[in-house]
Z-matrix of the N, CA and C atoms (Angstrom, degrees):
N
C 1 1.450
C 2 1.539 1 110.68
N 3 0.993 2 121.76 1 -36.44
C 4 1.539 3 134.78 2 -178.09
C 5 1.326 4 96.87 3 -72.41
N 6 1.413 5 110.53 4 -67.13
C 7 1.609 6 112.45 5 -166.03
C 8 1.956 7 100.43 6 -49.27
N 9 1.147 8 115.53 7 -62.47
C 10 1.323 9 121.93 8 174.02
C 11 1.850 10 114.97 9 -35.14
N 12 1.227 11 108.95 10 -48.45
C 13 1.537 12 116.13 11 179.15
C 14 2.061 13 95.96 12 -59.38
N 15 0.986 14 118.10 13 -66.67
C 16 1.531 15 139.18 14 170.22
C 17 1.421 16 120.61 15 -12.65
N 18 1.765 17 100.70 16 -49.10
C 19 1.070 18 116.41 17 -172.09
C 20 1.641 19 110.35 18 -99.19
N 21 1.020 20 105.32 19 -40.29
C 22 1.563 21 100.34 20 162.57
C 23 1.732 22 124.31 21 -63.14
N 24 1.461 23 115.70 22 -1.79
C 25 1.268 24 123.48 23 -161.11
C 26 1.611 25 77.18 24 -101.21
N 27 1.380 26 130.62 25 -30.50
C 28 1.819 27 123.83 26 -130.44
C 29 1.570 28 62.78 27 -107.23
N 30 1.092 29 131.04 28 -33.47
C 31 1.717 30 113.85 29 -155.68
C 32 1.487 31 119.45 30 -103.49
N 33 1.290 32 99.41 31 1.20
C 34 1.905 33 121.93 32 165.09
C 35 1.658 34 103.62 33 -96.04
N 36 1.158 35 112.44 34 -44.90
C 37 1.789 36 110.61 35 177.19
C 38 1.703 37 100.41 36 -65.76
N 39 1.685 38 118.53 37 -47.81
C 40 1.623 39 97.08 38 167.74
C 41 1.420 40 149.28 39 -75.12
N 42 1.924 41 85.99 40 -1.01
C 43 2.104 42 94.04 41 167.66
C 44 1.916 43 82.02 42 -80.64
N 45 0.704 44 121.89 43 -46.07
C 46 1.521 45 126.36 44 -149.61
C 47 1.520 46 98.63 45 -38.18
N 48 1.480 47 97.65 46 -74.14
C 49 1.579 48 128.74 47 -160.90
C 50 2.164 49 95.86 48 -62.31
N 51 1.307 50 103.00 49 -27.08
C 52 1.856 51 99.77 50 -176.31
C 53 1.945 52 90.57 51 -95.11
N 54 0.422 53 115.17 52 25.50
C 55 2.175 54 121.30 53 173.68
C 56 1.317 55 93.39 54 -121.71
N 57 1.574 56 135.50 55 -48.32
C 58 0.953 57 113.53 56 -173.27
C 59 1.885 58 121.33 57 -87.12
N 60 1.384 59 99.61 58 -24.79
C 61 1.303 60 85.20 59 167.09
C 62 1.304 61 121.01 60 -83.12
N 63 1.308 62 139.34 61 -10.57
C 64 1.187 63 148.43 62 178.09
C 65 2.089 64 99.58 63 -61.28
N 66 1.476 65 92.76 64 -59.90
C 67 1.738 66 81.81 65 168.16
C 68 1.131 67 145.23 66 -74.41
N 69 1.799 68 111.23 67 -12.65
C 70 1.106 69 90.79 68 161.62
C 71 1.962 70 123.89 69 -98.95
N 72 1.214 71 85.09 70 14.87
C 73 1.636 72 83.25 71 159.98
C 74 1.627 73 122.78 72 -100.14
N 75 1.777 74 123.19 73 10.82
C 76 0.987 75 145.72 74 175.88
C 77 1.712 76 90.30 75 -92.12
N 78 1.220 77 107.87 76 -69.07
C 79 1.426 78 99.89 77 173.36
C 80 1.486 79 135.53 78 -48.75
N 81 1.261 80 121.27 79 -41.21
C 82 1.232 81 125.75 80 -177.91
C 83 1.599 82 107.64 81 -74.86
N 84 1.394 83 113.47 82 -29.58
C 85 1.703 84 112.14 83 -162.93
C 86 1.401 85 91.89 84 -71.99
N 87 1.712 86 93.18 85 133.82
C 88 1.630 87 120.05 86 158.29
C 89 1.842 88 98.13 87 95.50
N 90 1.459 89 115.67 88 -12.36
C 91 1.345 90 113.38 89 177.83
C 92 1.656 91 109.41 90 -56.97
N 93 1.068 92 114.70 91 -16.12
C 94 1.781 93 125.17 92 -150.04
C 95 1.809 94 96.68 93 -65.71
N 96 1.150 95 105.04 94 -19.82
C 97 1.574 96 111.84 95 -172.74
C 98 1.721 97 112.27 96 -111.60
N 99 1.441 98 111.38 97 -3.39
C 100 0.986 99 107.05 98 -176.47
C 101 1.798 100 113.61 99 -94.32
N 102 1.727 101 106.05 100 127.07
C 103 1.552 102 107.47 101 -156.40
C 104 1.476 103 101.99 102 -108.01
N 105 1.759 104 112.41 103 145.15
C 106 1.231 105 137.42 104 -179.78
C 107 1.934 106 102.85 105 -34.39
N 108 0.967 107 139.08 106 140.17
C 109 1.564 108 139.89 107 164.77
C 110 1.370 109 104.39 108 -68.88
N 111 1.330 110 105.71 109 -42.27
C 112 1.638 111 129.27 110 -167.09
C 113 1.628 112 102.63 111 -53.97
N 114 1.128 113 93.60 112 -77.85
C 115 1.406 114 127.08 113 -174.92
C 116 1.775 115 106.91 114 -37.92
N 117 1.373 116 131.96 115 -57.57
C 118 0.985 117 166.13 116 -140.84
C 119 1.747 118 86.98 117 -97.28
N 120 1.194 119 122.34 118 -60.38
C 121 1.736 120 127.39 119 174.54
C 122 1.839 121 95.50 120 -51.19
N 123 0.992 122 85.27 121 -63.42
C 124 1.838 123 88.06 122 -154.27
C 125 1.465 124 106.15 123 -67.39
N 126 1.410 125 127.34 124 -0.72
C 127 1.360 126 130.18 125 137.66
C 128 1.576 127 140.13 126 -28.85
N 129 1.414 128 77.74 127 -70.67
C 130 1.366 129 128.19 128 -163.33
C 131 1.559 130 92.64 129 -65.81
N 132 1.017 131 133.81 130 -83.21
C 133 1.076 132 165.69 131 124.02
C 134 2.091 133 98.64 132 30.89
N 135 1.465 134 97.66 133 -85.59
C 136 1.063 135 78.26 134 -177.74
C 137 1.445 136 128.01 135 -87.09
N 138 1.496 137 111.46 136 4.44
C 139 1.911 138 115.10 137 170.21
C 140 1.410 139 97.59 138 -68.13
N 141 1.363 140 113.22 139 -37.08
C 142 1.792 141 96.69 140 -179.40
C 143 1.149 142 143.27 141 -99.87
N 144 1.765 143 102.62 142 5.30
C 145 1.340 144 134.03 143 178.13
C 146 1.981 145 86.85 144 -57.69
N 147 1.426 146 101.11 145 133.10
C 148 1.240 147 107.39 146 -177.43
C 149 1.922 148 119.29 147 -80.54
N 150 1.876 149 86.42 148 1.00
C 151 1.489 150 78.61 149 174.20
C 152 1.301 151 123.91 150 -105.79
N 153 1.093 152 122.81 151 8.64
C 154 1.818 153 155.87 152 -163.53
C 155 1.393 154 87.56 153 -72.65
N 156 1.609 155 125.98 154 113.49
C 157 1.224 156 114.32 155 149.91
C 158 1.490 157 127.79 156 -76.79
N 159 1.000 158 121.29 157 171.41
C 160 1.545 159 138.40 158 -140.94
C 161 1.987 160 94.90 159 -79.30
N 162 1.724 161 118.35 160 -33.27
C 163 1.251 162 115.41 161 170.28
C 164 1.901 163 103.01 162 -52.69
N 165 1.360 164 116.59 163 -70.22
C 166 1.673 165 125.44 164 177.83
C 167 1.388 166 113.54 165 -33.64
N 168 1.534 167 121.94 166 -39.93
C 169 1.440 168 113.67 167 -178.37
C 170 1.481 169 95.40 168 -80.87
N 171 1.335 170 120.42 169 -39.84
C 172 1.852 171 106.90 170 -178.65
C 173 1.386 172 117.43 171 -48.14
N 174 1.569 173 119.03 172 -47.55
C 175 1.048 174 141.62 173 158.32
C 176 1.709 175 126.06 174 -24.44
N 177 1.327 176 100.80 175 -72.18
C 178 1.255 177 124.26 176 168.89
C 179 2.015 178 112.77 177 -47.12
N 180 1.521 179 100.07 178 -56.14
C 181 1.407 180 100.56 179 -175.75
C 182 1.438 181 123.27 180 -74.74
N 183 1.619 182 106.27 181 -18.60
C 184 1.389 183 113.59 182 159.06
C 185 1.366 184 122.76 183 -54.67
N 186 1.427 185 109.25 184 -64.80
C 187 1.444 186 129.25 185 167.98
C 188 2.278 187 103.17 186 -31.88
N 189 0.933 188 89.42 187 -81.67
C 190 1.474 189 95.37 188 -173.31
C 191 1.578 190 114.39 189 -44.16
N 192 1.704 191 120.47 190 -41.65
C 193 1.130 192 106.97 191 -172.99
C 194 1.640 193 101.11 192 -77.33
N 195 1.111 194 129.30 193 -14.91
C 196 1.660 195 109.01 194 161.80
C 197 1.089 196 112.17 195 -100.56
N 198 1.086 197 135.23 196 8.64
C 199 1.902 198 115.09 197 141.47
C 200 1.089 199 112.00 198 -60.95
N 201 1.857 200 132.49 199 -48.33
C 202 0.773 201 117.26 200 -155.49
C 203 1.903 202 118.56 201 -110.84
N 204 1.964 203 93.29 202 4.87
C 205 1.579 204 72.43 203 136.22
C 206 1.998 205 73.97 204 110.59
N 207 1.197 206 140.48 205 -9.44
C 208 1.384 207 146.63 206 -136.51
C 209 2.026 208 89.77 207 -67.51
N 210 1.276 209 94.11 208 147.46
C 211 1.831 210 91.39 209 165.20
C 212 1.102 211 105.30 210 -105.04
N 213 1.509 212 131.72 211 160.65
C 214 0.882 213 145.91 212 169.99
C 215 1.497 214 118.53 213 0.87
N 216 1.225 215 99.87 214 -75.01
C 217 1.517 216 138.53 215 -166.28
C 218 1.408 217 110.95 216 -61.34
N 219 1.558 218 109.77 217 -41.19
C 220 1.785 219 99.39 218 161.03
C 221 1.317 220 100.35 219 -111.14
N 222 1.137 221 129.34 220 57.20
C 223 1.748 222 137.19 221 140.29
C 224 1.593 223 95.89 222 -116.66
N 225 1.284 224 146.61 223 -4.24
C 226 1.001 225 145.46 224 -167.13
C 227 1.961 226 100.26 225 -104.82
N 228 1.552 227 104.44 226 -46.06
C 229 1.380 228 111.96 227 -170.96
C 230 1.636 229 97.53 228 -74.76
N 231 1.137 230 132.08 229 -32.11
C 232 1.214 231 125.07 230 -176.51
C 233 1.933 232 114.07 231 -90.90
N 234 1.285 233 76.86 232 6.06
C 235 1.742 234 86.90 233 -176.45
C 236 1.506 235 130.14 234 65.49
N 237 1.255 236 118.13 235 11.69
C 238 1.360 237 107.17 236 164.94
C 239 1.218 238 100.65 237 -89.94
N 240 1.673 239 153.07 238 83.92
C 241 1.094 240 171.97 239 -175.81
C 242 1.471 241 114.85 240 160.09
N 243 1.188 242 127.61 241 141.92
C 244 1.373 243 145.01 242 168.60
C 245 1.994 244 106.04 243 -82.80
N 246 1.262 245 127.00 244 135.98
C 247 1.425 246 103.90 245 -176.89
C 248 1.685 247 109.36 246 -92.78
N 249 1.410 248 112.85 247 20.34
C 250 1.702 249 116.90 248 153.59
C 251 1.005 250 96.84 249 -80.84
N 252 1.673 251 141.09 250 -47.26
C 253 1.632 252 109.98 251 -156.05
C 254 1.747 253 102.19 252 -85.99
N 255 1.321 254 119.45 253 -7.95
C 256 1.295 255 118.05 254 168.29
C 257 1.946 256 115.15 255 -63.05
N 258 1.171 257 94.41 256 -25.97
C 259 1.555 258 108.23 257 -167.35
C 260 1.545 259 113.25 258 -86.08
N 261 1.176 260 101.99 259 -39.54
C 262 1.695 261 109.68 260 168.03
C 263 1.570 262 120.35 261 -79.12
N 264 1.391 263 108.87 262 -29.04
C 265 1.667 264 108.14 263 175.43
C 266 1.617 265 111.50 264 -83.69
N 267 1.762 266 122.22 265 -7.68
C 268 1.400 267 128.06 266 153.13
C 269 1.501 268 112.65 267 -33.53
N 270 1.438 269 142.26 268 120.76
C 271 1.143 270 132.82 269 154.53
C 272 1.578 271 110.69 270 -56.62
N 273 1.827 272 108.50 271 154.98
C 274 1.299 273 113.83 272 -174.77
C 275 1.709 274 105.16 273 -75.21
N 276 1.343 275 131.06 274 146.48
C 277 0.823 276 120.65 275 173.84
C 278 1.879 277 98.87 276 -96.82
């Protein structure tokens, strides 16, 4: 009777504990792209702070285009890329 009480206790804590991870992977999915406000100001902020020399904004735009993920091709248009190293990291067709 005990053991029985025991086991129904162990097998309500394991729906329990699989509900909860189930939500928070409902919650987390698709967050992977979602960016700081903060973060994103204080960017901003100081690439255009007019006293930022031109190394800090390189800096800065590096930083941002891999937060936010940039391909090649607009790391190339904004110029932190050369369009040879775009051309060599092309797979061969």
């Amino acid at each position: 009777m005990e053991r029985d009480k025991l086991e129904a206790e162990r097998d309500e804590m394991k729906r329990y504990a699989s509900e909860l991870v189930e939500k928070v992977k409902n919650e987390v999915e698709g967050k992977e792209y979602m960016i700081d406000r903060r973060m994103i100001n204080t960017f901003l902020v100081q690439f255009l702070n007019p006293k930022s020399d031109e190394g800090t904004k390189h800096h800065m735009m590096q930083s941002m285009s891999k937060i936010l993920g940039f391909t090649m091709e607009e790391k190339q248009a904004l110029g932190l890329v050369e369009r040879q190293k775009i051309e060599e990291e092309k797979p061969a067709a």
